[in-house]
N, C-alpha and C positions, 0 to 999 in steps of 0.2 A: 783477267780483270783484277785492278787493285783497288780493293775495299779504303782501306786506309783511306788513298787518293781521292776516293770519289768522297768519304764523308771531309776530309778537309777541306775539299770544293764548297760541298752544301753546307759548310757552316761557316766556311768565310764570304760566301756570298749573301747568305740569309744574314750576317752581319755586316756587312757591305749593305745591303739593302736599306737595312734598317736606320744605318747610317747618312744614307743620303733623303734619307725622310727627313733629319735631325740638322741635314745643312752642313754635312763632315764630308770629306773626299773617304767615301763607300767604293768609288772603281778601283781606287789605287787598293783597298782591301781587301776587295771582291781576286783584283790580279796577283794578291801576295797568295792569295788560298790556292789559287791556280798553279803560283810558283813553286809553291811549297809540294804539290802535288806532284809536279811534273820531277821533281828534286827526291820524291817518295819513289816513282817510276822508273828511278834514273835517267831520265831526261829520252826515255827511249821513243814511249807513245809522242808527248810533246818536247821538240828539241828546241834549240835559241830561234831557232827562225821564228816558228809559233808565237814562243813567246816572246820575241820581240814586236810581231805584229801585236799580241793581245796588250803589250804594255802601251804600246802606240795608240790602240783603243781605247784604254781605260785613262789614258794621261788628257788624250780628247774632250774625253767628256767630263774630265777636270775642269781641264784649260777653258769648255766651255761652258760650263757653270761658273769658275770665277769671272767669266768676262759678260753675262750675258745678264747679271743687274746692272752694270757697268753701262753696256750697248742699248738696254731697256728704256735706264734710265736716261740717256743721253739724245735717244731715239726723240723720248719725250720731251726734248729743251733741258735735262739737268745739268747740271755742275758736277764736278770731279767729288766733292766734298759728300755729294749726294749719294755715289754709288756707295763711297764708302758707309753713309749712314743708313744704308739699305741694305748691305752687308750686319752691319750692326745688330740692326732691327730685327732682322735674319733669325741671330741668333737667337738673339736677345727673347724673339716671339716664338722660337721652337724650344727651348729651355722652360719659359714661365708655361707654356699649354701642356707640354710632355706631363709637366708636373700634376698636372688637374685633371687633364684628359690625356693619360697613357696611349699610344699606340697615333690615331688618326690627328690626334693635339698637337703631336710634333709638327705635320707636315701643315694643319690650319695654321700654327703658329709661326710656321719658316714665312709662309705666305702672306700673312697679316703682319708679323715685323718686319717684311721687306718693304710692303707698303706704308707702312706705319715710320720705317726712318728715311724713307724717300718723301714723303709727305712733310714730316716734322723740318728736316734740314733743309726745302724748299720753302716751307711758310715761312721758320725762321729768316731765313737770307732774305725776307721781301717779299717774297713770290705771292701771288693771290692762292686764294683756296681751290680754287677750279685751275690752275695750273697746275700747284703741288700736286693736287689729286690726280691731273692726269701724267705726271711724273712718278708719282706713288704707283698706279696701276700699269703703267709701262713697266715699271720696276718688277711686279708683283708678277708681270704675266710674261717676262724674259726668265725668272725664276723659276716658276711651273713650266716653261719648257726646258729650261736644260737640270730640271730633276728629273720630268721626264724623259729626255737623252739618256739621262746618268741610266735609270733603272734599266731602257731599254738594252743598253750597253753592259750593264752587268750582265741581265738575262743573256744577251747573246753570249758575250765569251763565257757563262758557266755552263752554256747548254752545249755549246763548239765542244769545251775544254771534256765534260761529262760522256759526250758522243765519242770523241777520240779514246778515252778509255773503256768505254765498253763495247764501241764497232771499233776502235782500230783506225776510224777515219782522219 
């Protein structure tokens, strides 16, 4: 068992994690701790097949996070201009809450300015308020799930990645 490898796991996922609280692609860092690991091992426990699967995993649950205030919000009647301003908002509301309320403020904040710039870029363009809103909250609630993909997907390939170096599997 290789010590090294296993803490370079638990600390690029623990920051991979923490990252896709904040609305940052967490898989793709969650899979460099893995790589970096398996590259500690000599690629012996985990070789390219692996990790090509695990890359394949964590670029998924990229792929679907960027597209899934996109489909949320589209789902709900929005405009292209929308997702983008729900991305925005995204940010914009896990940056200003992180700041106030450390730790759980990020992820109130990713989900409050997702609905907050899907909302905003629908009233503005015309839309009623009872439409924005429920564009805002399509948005809001495509976001909370493919956060929650992200996390489940990190947890899987570090517990995969964690098990093959200390069973072997």
């Amino acid at each position: 068992m290789n010590w090294l490898a296993l803490i370079v796991i638990i600390i690029f996922s623990l920051l991979g994690f923490v990252m896709v609280l904040g609305g940052f692609p967490g898989a793709i860092v969650a899979f460099a701790g893995i790589f970096i690991a398996a590259w500690i091992g000599g690629f012996e426990v985990m070789g390219i097949r692996i990790l090509a699967v695990f890359f394949i995993a964590a670029a998924a649950g990229e792929g679907f996070d960027v597209l899934s205030s996109y489909w949320g919000a589209k789902k709900s009647g929005a405009s292209t201009r929308t997702a983008v301003g729900a991305m925005v908002g995204g940010v914009t509301g896990a940056v200003l809450l992180s700041s106030i309320f450390p730790g759980m403020g990020t992820l109130i904040g990713l989900l409050m300015g997702t609905f907050t710039g899907a909302f905003i870029s629908e009233y503005v363009s015309g839309k009623s308020m009872s439409d924005s809103g429920k564009v805002g909250w399509g948005a809001a609630v495509a976001k909370a799930a493919a956060v929650a993909f992200k996390l489940l997907v990190i947890i899987s390939l570090s517990a995969l990645a964690v098990s093959r170096i200390i069973f072997g599997l």
